[in-house]
N, C-alpha and C positions, 0 to 999 in steps of 0.2 A: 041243095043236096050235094051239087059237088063242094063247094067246101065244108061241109061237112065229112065225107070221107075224106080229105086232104087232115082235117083236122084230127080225126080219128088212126090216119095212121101215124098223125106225129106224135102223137098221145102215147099209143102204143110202140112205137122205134123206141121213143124217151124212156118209158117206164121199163121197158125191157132190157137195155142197158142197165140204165141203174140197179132193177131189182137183179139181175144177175152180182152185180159188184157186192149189193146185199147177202145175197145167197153163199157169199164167198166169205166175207168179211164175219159175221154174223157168230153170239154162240153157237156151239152144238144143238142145244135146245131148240132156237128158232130157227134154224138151217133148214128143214123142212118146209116147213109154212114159205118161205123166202122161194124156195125151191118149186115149190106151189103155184103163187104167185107166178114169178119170173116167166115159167110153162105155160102157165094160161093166158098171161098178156104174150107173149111169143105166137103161142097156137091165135089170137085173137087178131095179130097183125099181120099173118100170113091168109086168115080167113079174107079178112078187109085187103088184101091186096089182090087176091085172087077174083072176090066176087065184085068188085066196084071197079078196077080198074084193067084196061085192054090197050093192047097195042104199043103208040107214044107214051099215055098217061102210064104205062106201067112200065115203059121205060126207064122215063123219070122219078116214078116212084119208086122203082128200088134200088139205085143211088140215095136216094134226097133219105131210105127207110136206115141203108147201112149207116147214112151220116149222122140221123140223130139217134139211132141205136149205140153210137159210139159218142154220143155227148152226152146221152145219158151216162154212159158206164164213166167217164170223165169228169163229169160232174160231180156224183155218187164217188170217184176214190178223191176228190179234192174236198170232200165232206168228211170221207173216211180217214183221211189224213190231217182234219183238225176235231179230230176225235180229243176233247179235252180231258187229261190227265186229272182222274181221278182223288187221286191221292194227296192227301190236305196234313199240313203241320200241327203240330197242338200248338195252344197258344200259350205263350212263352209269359211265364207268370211273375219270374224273380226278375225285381226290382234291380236296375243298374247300380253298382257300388256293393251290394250286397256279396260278403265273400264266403257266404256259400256257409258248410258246417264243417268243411277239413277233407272229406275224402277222395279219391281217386274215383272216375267214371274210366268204363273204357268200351269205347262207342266200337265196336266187333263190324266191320263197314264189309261186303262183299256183292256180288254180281246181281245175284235175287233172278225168279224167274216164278212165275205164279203158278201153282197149282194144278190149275185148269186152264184152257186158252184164255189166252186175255191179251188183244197186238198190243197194248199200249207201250209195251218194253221198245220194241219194234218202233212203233211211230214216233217215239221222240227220238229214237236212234236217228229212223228217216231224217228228222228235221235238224237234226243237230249235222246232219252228210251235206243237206241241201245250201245250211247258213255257212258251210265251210268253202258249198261248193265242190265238194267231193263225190263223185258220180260213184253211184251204187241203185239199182234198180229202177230202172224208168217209172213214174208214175201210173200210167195206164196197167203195168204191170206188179204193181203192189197189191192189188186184190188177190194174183194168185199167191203170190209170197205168202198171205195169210192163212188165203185154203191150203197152203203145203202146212204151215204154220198146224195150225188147228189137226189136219190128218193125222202128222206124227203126235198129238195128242189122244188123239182116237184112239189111235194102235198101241198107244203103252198104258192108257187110261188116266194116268197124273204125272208129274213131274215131282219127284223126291227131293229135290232141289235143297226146297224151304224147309222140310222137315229134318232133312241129315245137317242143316246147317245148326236148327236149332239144337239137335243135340251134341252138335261139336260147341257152342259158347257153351252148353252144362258142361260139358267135358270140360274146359276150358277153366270155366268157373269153380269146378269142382278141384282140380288142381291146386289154384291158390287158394284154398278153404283148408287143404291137406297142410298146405305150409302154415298155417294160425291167420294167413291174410281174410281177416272175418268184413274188412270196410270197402274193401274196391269194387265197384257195381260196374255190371255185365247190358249192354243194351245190344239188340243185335238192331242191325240195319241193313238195307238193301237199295242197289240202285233203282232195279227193275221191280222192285215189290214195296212191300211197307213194312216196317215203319222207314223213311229215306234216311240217308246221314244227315240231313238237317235237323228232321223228326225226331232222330233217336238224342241226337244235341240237345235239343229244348228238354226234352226228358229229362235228363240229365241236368241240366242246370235247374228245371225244376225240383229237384229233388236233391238240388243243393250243393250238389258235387261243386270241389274247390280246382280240381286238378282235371283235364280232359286229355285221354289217349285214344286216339283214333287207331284201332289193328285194320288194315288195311289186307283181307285175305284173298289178293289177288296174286299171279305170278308175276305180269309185267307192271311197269310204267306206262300208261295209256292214257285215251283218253276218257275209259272207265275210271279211274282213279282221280285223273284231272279233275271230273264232273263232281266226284262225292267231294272232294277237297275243298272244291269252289263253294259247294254246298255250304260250307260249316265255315268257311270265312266270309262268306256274304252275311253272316250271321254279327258278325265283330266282336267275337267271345271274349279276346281277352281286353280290347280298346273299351267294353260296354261293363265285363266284368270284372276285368280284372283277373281272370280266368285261363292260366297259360293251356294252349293246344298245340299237343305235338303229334305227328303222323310218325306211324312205326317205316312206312313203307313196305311194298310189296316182297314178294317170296324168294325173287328170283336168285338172289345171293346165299339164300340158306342152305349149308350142309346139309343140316338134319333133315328137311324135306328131302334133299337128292338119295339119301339114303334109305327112305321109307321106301322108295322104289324098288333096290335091291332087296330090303327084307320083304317086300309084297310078291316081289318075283321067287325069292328062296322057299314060301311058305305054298308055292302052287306050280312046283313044279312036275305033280299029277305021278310021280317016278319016273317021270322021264330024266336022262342024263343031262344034266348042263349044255355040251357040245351038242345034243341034240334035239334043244331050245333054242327060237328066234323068241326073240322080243321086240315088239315096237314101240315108241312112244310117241303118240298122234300129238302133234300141237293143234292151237285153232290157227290159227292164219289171219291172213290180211291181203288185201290187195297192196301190188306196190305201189300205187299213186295214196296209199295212203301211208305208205314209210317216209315219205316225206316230209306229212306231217308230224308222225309219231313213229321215228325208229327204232324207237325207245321197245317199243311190244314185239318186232320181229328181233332186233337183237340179244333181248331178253330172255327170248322163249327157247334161241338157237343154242345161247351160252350156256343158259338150264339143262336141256336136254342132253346137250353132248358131253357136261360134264356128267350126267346121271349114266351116260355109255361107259364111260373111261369105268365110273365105281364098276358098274358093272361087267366088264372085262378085266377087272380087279380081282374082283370077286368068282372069277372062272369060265365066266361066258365067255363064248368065243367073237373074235370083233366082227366076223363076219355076218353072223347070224343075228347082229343087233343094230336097228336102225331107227330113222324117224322119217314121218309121214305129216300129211299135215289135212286138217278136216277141208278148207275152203282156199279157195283164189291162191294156192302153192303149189309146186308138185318139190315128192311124190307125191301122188293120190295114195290112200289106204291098201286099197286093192291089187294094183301093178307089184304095191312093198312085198305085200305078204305071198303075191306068183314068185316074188325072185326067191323069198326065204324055203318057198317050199321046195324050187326045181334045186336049194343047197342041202334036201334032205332030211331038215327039219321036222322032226314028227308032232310038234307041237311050240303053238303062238300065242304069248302073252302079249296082249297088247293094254295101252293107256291111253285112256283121257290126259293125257300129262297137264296140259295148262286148266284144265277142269276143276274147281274148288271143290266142289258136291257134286253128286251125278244130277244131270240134268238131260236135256233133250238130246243135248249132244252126245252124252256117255251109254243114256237108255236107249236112242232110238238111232240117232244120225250115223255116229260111227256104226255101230254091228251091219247097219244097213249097207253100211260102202263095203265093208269085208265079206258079205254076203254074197257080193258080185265077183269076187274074186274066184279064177279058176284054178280052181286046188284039188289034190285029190281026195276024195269021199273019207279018209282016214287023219288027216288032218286034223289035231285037234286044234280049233281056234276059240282062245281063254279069254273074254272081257272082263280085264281089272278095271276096269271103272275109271270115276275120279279121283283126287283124296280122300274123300268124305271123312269119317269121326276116326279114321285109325292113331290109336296112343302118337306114332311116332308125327303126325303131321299137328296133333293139338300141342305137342314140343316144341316144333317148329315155331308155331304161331304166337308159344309164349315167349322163347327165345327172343323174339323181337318185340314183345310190350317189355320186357324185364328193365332195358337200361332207361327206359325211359318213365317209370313209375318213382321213381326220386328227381325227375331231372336233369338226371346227369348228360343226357346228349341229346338235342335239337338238332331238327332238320329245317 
């Protein structure tokens, strides 16, 4: 009997741990049931500690109950973190040597974010921080990351992400159809979703493409960009096919993107006077122990932004009244921004997802969230422009940079 309840309670310390890390991790769908669970072996190990054991023995049991309460939930997120990536290649059909039928592919490569919750963007983030070595999130504490993850799912209901991007490559596509370009094909791809830039690669050469342009619709140089890159030359496109591959590179040097700003800013400025208009542009951010690795993303994002202020102090805004913020591990914070902008009298604040491709979690739920917190007065009008998403001036941008490279003319 007594190892039996010794046995019972480690049963239940274990399972409760774990199915907590469940309960966290888990769809929406089966959050419940998980939640269920978890409660009832909880409620079953407090039962069993309470009626079996007295005195020393319950001394000892509940240390020895928090310990393996906490191996389970340990366990379960070292489970949770070799959640294997779903997402699988097609299989790549055209024959080596083969040159293809003559036309141009242009594999349209960006951030990607699913739908509906799904960590997996997340965990191989995680693992790619862990093999660098780059501290971001303690393990024991990656199950909540997911339940915040999955909340802000909750509360906006999907993620727009993947749908506005699909209609920026038609926009995009549609473009050079207008010009009589009837043979260049459009493959979209994602790092965080499907089809991957490897994925969308095979496509493409499946389908015979002679010529490969990767549009690269990121803002920085990272190690987002890194990854799809790597992607598509682990592949050995042009060593196997014969098949030249060129990256346009990312946004951050584009005029016409810095301008879409201004005209997004001229077109919402509600009647209100210019002088008494703030504008922010949120970057995302970075920790600085990881500017060391890739400086390349905070300098990029600074260079973009401030020159998008200068246009727009060009363009009539005042310098004061326009700044930058930045979502994560930088200050400002969002919130302090938009106190200062309003104690200058500002009756109203455009703000940006600025380094945002599409709206996404960040643009639908994360940022409003931080301006929410800011104390402002009740009159205040505070304006979420979003990300870039399909507007005309940023599918220019994006062409601007396949253009020199659809002949050849300049490699990176």
């Amino acid at each position: 009997m007594k190892l039996l309840r010794w046995l019972l309670l480690a049963v239940f310390a274990f399972a409760s741990g774990a199915l907590y890390v469940l309960n966290l991790t888990v769809h929406p769908l089966r959050m419940g049931l998980f939640m269920f669970l978890a409660t009832v072996c909880l409620a079953l190990l407090l039962a069993t500690a309470a009626v079996w054991f007295r005195g020393l023995a319950l001394g000892v049991a509940v240390p020895a109950a928090l310990l393996l309460f906490v191996a389970g939930w340990w366990v379960m997120s070292l489970r949770f973190m070799a959640t294997p990536d779903p997402r699988t290649a097609p299989q790549l059909t055209r024959r080596p040597g083969d040159p293809g039928l003559g036309h141009t592919a242009v594999v349209y490569f960006t951030h990607g974010e699913p739908e509906t919750y799904n960590p997996i963007g997340w965990i191989n983030q995680f693992r790619e921080f862990d093999e660098q070595k780059i501290p971001f999130v303690p393990l024991p504490v990656r199950p909540i990351f997911a339940y915040r993850l999955r909340q802000g799912y909750l509360r906006i209901g999907r993620s727009n992400h993947r749908s506005i991007h699909q209609q920026m490559i038609r926009a995009l596509e549609r473009r050079y159809r207008e010009q009589d370009d009837t043979t260049t094909r459009f493959y979209l791809s994602f790092l965080d979703d499907s089809p991957t830039p490897a994925g969308a690669a095979i496509m493409a050469l499946n389908d015979g493409a002679s010529r490969l342009v990767v549009s690269e619709v990121f803002l920085t140089v990272s190690n987002h960009t890194a990854e799809g890159e790597e992607q598509i030359r682990e592949l050995e496109i042009e060593e196997r096919f014969g098949v030249p591959v060129r990256f346009t590179g990312p946004l951050y040097d584009s005029e016409t993107l810095k301008r879409m700003f201004v005209e997004r800013a001229n077109a919402n400025l509600g009647g209100v006077a210019k002088p008494q208009v703030g504008i922010l542009l949120i970057g995302h951010g970075q920790p600085d122990q990881w500017d060391r690795e890739w400086p390349t993303e905070t300098a990029h994002e600074l260079a973009f932004r401030n020159g998008v202020l200068d246009l727009l102090v060009a363009d009539g805004f005042r310098r004061e009244n326009v700044g930058l913020a930045w979502m994560e591990f930088k200050e400002p914070q969002p919130a302090p921004k938009v106190e200062e902008l309003a104690a200058k009298g500002v009756r109203r604040v455009l703000y940006f997802a600025a380094a945002i491709s599409a709206d996404a979690m960040h643009s639908q739920y994360d940022v409003p969230q931080m301006l929410a917190r800011a104390r402002v007065p009740a009159e205040l009008q505070l304006v979420n422009l979003g990300a870039w998403n399909d507007d005309p001036i940023v599918i220019r941008a994006i062409k601007e940079k396949i253009d020199p490279l659809l002949d050849g003319r300049r490699e990176r």
